[in-house]
Backbone bond lengths (Angstrom), bond angles and torsions (degrees), N, CA, C in turn:
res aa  C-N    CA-C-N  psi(-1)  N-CA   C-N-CA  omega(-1)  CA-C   N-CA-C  phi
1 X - - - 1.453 - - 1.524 110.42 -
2 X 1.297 115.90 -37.70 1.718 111.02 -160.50 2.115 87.20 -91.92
3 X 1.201 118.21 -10.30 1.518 99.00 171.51 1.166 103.95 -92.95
4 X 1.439 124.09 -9.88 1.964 113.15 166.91 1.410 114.51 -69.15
5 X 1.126 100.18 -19.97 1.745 108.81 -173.44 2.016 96.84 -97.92
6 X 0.600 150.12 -52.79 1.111 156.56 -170.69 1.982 102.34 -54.67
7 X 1.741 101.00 -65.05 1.281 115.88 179.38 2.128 101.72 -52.99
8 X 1.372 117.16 -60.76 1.446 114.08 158.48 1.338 112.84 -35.35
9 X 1.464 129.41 -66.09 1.579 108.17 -177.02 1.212 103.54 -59.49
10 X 1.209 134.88 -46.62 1.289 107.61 -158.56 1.547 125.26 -67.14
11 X 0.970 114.08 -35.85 1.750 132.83 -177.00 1.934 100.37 -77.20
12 X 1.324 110.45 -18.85 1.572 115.57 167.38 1.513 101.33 -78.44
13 X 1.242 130.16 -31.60 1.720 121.46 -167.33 1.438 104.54 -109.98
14 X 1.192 113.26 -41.67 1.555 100.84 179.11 1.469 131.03 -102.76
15 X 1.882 110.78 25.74 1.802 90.66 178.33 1.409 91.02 -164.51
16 X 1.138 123.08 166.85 1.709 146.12 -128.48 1.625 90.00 -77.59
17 X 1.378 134.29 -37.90 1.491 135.33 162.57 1.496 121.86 -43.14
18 X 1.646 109.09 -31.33 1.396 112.57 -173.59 1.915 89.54 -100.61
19 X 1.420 135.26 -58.48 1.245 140.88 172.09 1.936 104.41 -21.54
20 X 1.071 112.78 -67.56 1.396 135.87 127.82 1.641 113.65 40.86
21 X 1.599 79.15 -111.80 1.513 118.81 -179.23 1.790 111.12 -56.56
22 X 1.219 97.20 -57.40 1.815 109.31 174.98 1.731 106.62 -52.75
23 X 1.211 125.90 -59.28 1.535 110.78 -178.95 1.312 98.41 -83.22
24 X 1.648 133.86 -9.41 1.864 94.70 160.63 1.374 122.71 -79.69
25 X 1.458 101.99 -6.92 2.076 97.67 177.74 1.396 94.45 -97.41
26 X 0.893 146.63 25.10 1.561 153.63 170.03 1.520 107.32 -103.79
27 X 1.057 123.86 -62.53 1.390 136.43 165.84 1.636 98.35 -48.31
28 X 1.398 129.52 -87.75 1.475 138.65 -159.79 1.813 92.90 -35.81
29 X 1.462 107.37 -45.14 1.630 108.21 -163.20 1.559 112.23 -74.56
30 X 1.354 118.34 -10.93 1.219 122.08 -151.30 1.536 86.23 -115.90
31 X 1.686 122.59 -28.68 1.778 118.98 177.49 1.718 97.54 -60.50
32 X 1.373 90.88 -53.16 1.765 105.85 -160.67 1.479 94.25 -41.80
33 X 1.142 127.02 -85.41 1.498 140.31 168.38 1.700 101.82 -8.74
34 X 1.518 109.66 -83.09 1.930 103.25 -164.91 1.726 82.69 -51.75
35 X 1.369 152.60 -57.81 1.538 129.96 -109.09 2.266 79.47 -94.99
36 X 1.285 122.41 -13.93 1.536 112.80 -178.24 1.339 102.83 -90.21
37 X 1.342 136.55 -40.19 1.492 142.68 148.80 1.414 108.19 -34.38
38 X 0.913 123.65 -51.43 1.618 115.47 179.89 1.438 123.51 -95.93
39 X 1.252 130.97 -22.72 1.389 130.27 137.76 1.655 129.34 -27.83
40 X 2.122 99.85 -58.96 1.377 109.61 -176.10 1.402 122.31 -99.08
41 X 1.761 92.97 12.92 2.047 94.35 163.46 1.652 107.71 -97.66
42 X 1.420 126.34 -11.41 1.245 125.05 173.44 1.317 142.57 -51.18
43 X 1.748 148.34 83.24 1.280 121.13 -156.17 1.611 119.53 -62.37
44 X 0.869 145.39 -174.49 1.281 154.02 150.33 1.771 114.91 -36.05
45 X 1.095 101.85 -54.86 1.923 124.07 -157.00 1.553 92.86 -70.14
46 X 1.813 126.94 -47.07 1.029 139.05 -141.45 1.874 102.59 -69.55
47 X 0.967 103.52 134.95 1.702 123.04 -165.56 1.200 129.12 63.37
48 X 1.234 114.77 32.51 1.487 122.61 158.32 1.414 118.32 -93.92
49 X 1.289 113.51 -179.86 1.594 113.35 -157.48 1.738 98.96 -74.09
50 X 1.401 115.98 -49.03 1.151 132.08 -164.92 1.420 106.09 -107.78
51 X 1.024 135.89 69.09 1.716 142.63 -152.56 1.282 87.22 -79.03
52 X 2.074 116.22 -73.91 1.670 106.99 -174.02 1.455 122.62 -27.18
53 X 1.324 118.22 -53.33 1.441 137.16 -151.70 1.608 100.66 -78.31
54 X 1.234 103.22 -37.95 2.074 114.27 172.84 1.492 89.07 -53.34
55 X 1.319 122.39 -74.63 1.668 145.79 -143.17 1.149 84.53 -42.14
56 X 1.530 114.30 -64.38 1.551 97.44 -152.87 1.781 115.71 -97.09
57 X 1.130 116.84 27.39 1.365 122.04 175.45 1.866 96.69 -105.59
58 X 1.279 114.09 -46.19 1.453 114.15 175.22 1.966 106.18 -54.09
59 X 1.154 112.81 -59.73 1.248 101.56 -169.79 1.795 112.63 -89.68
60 X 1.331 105.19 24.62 1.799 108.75 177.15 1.973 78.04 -107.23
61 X 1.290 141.00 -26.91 1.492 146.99 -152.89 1.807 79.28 -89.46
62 X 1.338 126.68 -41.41 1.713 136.69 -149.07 1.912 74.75 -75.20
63 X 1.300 116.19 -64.29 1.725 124.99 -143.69 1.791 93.10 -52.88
64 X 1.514 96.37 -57.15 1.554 113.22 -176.15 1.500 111.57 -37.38
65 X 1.761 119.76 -65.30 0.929 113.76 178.34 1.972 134.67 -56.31
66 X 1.510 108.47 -24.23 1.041 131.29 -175.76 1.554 93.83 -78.81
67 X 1.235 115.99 -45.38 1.720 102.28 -178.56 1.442 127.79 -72.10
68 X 1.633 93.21 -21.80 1.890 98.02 172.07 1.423 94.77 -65.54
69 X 0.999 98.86 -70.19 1.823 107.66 -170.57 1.010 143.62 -17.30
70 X 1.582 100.97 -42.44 1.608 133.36 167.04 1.322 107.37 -89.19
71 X 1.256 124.64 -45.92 1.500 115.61 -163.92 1.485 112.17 -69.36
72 X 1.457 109.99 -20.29 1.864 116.72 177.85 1.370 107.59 -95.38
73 X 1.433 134.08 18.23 1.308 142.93 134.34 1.782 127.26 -7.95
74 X 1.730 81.83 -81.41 1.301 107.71 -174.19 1.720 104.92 -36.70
């Protein structure tokens, strides 16, 4: 068992299978990363036909909710 693991490291550190493997989990880690960055910079409104006209009904819906919210405070 410990020369299956040994024979694995070795062919993991020294040859084009392990060279390989290391920049494809480098790559996979580095998609994952841009594709959540670019998911969570997106607004809501963005690619619809009428985006302006979305924009400001979503954040006049934002004011509304913030004023119930606050105003039942008291």
């Amino acid at each position: 068992m410990k020369s299956a693991q040994q024979l694995k490291h070795a062919v993991e550190e020294k040859s084009i299978i392990g060279n390989f493997s290391k920049e494809h989990e480098k790559f996979l880690t580095e998609r994952r990363t841009q594709q959540r960055r670019e998911e969570a910079a997106v607004p809501p409104w963005v690619g619809y036909i009428e985006e302006e006209e979305m924009k400001k009904q979503i954040l006049a819906l934002s004011k509304v909710i913030y004023f119930i919210f606050f105003s039942n405070q008291n």
